[in-house]
C-alpha positions in Angstrom: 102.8 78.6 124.7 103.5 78.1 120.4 106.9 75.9 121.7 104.3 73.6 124.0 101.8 73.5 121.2 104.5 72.8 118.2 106.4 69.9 120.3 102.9 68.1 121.6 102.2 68.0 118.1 104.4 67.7 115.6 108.4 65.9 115.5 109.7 69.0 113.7 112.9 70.4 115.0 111.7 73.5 117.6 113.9 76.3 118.3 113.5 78.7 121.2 116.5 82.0 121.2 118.6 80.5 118.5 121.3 82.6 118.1 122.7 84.0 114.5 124.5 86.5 113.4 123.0 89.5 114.5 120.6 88.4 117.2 118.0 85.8 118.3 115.2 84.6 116.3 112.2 83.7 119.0 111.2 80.6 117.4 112.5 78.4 114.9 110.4 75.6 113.4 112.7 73.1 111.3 110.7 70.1 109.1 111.7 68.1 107.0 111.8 70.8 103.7 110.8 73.9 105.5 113.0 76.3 108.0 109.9 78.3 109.8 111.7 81.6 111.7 109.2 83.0 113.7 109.4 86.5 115.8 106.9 87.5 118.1 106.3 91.2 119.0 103.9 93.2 121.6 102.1 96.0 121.2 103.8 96.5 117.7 102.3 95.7 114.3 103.5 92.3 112.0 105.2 94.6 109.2 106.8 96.1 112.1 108.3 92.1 113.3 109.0 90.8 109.6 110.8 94.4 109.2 113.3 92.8 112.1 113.4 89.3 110.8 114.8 91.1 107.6 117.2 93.9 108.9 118.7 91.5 111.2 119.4 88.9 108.7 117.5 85.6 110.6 116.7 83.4 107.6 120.7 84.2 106.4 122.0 81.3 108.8 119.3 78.7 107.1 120.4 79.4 103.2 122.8 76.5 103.3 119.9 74.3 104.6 118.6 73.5 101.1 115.2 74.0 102.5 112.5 76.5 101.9 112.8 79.4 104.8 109.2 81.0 105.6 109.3 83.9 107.8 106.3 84.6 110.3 105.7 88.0 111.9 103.3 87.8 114.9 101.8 90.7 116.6 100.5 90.6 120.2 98.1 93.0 122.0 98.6 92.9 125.7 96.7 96.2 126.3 93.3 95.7 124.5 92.6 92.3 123.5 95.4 90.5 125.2 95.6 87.8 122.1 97.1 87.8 118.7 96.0 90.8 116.4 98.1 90.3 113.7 100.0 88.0 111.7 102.6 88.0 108.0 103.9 85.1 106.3 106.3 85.2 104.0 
């Protein structure tokens, strides 16, 4: 649903299970000075996603980019209120 939303709308660079190092980040957002890396979790809380974004290294592959990398924890609730419940930028 966020990959629909972020092509219909924007001409960033959009990302889905790019491979790095040490995994896959869900969604990567490129424009034209920022490197977005975006994880999205269920049932878990957003400290809980940025902690993975960190201990698996994601924004490592985008230092040589020269861009600013923002990393965006997103927490889903698919037993209660079936939306987003949580989100960290940093």
């Amino acid at each position: 649903m966020l990959y629909i939303i972020f092509a219909l709308l924007t001409d960033y660079r959009i990302l889905v299970e790019q491979r790095t190092a040490k995994g896959r980040t869900d969604i990567t957002l490129e424009t034209h000075d920022h490197v977005f890396i975006m994880e999205l979790k269920f049932d878990k809380s957003a400290n809980e996603v940025l902690e993975q974004i960190e201990a698996k290294r994601y924004a490592d592959a985008f230092t040589l980019s020269g861009k600013k990398v923002v990393k965006v924890g997103i927490a889903f609730s698919v037993k209660d209120e079936r939306n987003i419940t949580e989100w960290i930028i940093r």
